[in-house]
N, C-alpha and C positions, 0 to 999 in steps of 0.2 A: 504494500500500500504506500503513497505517494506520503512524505511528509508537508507540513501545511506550515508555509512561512508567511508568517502576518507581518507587514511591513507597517512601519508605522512613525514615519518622516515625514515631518509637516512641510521642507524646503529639500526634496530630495535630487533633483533637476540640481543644486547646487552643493550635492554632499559628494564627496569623495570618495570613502570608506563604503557606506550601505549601498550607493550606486555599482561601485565595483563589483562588491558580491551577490547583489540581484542580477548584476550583466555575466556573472559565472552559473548562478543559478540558472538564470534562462535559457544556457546551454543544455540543462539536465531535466526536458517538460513531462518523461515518463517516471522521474525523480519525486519531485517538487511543483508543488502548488504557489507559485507567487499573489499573495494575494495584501493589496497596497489600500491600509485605510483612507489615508489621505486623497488618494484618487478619489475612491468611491464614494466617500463623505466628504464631501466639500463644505457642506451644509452642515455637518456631524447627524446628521440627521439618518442612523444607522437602522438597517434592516435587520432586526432582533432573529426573525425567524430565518433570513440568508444567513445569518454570521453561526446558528445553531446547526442548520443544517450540513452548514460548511466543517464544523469540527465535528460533527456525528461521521462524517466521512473519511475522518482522519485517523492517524491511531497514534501521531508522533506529531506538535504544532511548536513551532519555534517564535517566538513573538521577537524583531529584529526593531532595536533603534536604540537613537543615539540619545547619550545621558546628559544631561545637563539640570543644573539648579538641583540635582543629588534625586533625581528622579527622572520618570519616561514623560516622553509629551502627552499634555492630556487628552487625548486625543484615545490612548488606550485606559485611562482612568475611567473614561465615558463608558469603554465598551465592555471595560469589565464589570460594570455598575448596572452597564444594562443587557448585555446578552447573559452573564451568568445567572440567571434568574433561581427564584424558589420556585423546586417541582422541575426543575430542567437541571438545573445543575447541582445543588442539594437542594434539602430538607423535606423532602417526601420520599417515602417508596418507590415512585415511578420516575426519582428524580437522580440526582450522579450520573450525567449522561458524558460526562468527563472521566469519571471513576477511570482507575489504571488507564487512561493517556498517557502516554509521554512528553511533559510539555518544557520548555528552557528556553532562555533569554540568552539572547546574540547582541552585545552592546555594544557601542562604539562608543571610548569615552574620552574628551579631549584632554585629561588630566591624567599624568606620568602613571602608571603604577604603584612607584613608591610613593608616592602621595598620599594615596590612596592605602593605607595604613597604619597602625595603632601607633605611630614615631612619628608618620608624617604629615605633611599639612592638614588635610582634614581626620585625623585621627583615627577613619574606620573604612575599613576593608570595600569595595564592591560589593562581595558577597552581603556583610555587613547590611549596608544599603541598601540593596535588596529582598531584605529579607520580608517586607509587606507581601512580595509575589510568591514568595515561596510557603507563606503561611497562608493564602490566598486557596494556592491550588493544592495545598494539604487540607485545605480546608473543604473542597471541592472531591477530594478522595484523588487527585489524580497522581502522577508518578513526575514529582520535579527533580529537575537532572542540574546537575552541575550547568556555571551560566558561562557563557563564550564572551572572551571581551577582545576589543584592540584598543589597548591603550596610550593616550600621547597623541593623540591625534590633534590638537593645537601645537607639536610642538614639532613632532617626525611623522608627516604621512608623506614617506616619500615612496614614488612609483615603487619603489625594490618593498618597501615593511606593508605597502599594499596589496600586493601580488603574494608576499608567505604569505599574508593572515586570509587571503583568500584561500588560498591551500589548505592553511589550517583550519579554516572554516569548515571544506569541505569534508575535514577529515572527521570533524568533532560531528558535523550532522550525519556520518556515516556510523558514527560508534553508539549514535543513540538508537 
């Protein structure tokens, strides 16, 4: 079954990083589901029963974008607010429609790595930061996986750290 990557860049026509690896992805369409909130919600005005539809299809959804202000654009705050519903995704019987998914974040983040830990400038880890999503989709019953980042991306996104982390992109949504 095809994994389901939710794109979810508000200025992507001008990112460097998740452009790159959606234009690797697109290589791979019996792979990978591309599928770009921002396109489709212009409006935010989101199709609760397409966006459900769409991960009942899936069995593996990688939610892709870039971090800033120590979070995702809200753009995915919306969706998870509003396709994860009660009775669709928990709290009823007929509901965990997510249950055992495999779901994980592919981040682009313009801030060093070491930075991003318990000595450096912001004191706490990615993972750290993260962790709303991960108690989100444990909340949800489903299977969260370790999260993919490139980081540095205000400081080295040069063609050469763009191209590994597209490889290693590729590698990480193979091993899940």
């Amino acid at each position: 079954m095809k994994t389901l990557i939710i794109i979810i860049h508000p200025n992507l026509e001008n990112s460097l990083i998740n452009k790159r690896w959606i234009e690797e992805l697109n290589q791979y369409p019996d792979q990978y589901t591309i599928h770009d909130l921002y396109a489709l919600y212009r409006d935010e005005k989101i199709d609760i029963e397409k966006e459900q539809q769409l991960i009942e299809n899936h069995d593996t959804i990688v939610f892709q974008f870039p971090f800033y202000w120590f979070n995702s654009p809200p753009l995915l705050k919306k969706w998870l607010d509003e396709v994860l519903t009660h009775g669709w995704a928990y709290g009823s019987k007929s509901g965990y429609k997510v249950a055992a998914k495999k779901i994980a974040l592919a981040i682009s983040a313009g801030i060093n790595k070491e930075d991003y830990s318990e000595t450096g400038r912001y004191k706490y880890t990615l993972e750290q930061l993260t962790t709303p999503f991960e108690v989100t989709f444990d909340y949800i019953k489903a299977a969260y996986k370790p999260l993919f980042a490139f980081y540095g991306a205000e400081h080295d996104a040069s063609p050469q750290r763009i191209e590994k982390s597209t490889q290693e992109y590729l590698s990480f949504l193979e091993s899940l």
